[in-house]
C-alpha positions as CSV (number, residue, x, y, z in Angstrom):
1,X,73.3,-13.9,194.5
2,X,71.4,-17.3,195.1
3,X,72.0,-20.0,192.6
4,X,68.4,-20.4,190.6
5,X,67.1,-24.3,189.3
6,X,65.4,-24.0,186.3
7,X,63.1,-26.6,185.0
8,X,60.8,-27.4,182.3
9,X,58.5,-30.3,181.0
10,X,58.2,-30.6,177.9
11,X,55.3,-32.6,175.9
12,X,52.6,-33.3,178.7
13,X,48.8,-33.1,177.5
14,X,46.5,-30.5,178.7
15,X,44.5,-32.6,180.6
16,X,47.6,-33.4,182.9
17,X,48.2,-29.9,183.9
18,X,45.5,-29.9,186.9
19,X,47.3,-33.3,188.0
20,X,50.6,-31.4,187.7
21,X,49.9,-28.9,189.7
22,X,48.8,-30.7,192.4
23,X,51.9,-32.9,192.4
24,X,53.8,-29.8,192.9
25,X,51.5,-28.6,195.8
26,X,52.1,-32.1,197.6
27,X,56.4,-31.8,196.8
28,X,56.2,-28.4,198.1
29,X,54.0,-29.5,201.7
30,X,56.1,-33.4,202.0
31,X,58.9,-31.6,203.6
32,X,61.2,-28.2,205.0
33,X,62.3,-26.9,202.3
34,X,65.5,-24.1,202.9
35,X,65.3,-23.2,199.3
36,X,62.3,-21.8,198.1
37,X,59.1,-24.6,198.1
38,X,58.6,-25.6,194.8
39,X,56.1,-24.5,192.2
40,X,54.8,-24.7,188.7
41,X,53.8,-22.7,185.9
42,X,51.5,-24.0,183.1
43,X,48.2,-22.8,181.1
44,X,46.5,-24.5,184.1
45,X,48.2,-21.4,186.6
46,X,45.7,-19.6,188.6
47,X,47.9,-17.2,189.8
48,X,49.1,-13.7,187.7
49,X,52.6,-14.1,188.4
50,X,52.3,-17.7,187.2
51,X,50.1,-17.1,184.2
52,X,52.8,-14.4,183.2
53,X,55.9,-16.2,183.7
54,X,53.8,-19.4,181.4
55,X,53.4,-16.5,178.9
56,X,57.0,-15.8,178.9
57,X,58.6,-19.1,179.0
58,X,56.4,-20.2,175.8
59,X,57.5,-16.9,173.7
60,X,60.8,-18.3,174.9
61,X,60.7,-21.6,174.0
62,X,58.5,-22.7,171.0
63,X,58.9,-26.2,171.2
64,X,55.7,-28.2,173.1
65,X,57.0,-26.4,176.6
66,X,54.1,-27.4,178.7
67,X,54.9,-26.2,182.4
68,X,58.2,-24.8,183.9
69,X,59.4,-23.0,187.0
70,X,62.5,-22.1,189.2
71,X,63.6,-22.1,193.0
72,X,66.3,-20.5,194.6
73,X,68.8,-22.6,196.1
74,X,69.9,-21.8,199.9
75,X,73.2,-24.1,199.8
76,X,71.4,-27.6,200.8
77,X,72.0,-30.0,197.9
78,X,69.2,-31.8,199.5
79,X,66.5,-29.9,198.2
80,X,68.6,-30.2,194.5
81,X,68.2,-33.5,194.4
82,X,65.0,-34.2,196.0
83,X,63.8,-31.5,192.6
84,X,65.7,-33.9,190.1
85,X,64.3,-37.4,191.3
86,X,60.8,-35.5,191.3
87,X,61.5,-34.1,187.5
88,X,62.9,-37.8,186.8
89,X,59.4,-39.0,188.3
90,X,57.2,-36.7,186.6
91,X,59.1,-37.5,183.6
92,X,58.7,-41.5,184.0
93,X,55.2,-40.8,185.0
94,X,54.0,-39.5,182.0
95,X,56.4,-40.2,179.3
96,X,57.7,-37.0,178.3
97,X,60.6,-34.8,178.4
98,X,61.9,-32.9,181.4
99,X,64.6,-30.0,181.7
100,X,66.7,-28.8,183.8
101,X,69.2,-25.8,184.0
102,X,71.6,-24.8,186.8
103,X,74.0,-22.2,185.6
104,X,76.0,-21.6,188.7
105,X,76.3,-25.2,190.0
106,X,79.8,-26.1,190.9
107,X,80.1,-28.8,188.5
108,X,79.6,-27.8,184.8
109,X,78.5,-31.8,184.0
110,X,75.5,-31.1,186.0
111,X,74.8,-27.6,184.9
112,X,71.7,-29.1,182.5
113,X,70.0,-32.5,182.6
114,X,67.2,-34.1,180.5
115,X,65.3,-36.7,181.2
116,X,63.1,-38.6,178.6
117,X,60.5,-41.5,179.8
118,X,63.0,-41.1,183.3
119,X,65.9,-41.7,181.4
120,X,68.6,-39.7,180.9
121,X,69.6,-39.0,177.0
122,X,72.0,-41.9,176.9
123,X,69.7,-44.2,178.5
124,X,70.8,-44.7,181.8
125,X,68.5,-44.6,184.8
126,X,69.9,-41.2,187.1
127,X,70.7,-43.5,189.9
128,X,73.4,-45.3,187.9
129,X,75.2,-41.7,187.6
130,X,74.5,-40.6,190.8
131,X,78.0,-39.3,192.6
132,X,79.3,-42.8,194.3
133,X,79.6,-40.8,197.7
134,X,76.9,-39.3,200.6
135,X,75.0,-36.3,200.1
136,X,75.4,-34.3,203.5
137,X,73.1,-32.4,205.3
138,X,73.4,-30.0,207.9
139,X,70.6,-29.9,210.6
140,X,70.9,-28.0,214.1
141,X,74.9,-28.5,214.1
142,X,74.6,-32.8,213.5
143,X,75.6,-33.7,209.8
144,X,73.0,-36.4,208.4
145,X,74.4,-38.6,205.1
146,X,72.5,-39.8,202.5
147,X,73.5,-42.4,200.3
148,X,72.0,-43.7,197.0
149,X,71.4,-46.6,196.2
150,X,74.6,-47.4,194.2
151,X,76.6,-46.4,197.2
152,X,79.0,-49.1,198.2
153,X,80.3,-49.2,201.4
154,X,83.4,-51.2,200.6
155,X,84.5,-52.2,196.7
156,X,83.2,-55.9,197.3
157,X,79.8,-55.1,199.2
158,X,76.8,-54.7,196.7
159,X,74.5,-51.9,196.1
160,X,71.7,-51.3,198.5
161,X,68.6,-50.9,196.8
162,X,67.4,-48.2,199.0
163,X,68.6,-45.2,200.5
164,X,71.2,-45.6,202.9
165,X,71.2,-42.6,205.7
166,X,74.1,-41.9,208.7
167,X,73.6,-39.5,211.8
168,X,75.1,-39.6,215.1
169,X,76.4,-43.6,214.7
170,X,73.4,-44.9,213.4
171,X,72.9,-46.2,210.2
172,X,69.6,-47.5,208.5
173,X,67.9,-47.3,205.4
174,X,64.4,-46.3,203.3
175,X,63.3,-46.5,199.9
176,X,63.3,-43.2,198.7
177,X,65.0,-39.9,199.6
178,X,62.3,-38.4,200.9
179,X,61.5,-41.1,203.0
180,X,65.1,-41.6,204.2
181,X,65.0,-37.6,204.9
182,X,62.0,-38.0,207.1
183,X,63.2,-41.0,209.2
184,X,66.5,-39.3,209.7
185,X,64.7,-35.8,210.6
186,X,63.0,-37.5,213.1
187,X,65.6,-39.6,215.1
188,X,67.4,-36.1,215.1
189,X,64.6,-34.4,217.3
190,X,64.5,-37.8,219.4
191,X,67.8,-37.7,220.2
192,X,67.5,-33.6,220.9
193,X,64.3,-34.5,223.4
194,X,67.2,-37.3,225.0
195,X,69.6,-34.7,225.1
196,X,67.7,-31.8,226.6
């Protein structure tokens, strides 16, 4: 069985919710997604399933839940984290609480994360916690590494403030994930044109 993300936001005004959704629309079209594309469900939902699974989610959780959703993971870590820097965002954004739950993830530490005002509980911002090595990602055989910005390459080099990204001996940088994801996506299918 597919591991399932969970998240929530908790604490957003009404008014937000046509804003939300649309956020969500553009997360789910800025990229390939092997899991599942992102949604969301709040009172704003136009569709049944999502008006149901609202319904549910507030007889489940009676504090101010305002939207939620899940996606099913396909073994790319990518698409985890691109999820928690949006739900950090979204949480920044609009200075509320954000939730999410990930029973079956390998590490139990990372299993549920909060973020309030795009802080995590005890304050610190998610990058200062992020692991302190690459985030790999398979594409068409070629391994592509991402590192965040507290990646150092050797103990007495500083921290980049950008994302770092690796493939095939080349080695640049961009300032989000997304971004860095993109740029490295494309050199990829350059070098396959080259190749073929």
């Amino acid at each position: 069985m597919r591991r399932v993300l969970h998240y929530r936001l908790h604490g957003l005004p009404d008014h937000r919710l046509e804003r939300l959704h649309e956020q969500f629309e553009a997360l789910a079209a800025a990229r390939t997604w092997r899991c599942d594309p992102p949604w969301v469900a709040s009172p704003r939902a136009r569709g049944l399933y999502e008006m149901e699974y609202c319904r549910h989610l507030r007889e489940d959780d009676s504090s101010d839940l305002s939207a939620g959703g899940f996606v099913k993971m396909a073994g790319d870590e990518t698409d985890a984290l691109m999820i928690t820097i949006f739900m950090r965002d979204l949480s920044a954004e609009y200075d509320i609480r954000t939730a999410m739950k990930d029973e079956d993830h390998p590490l139990a530490k990372l299993r549920r994360l909060e973020f309030e005002s795009g802080r995590l509980p005890n304050g610190q911002a998610l990058e200062d916690v992020l692991a302190k090595r690459p985030v790999i990602k398979k594409v068409q055989g070629e391994r592509i590494f991402f590192y965040p910005p507290t990646f150092r390459l050797h103990s007495q080099g500083p921290p980049s403030p950008e994302w770092a990204y690796a493939l095939c001996g080349i080695r640049a940088y961009a300032p989000t994930l997304m971004e860095a994801e993109q740029e490295a996506l494309k050199i990829l299918r350059g070098l396959g044109h080259l190749g073929s």
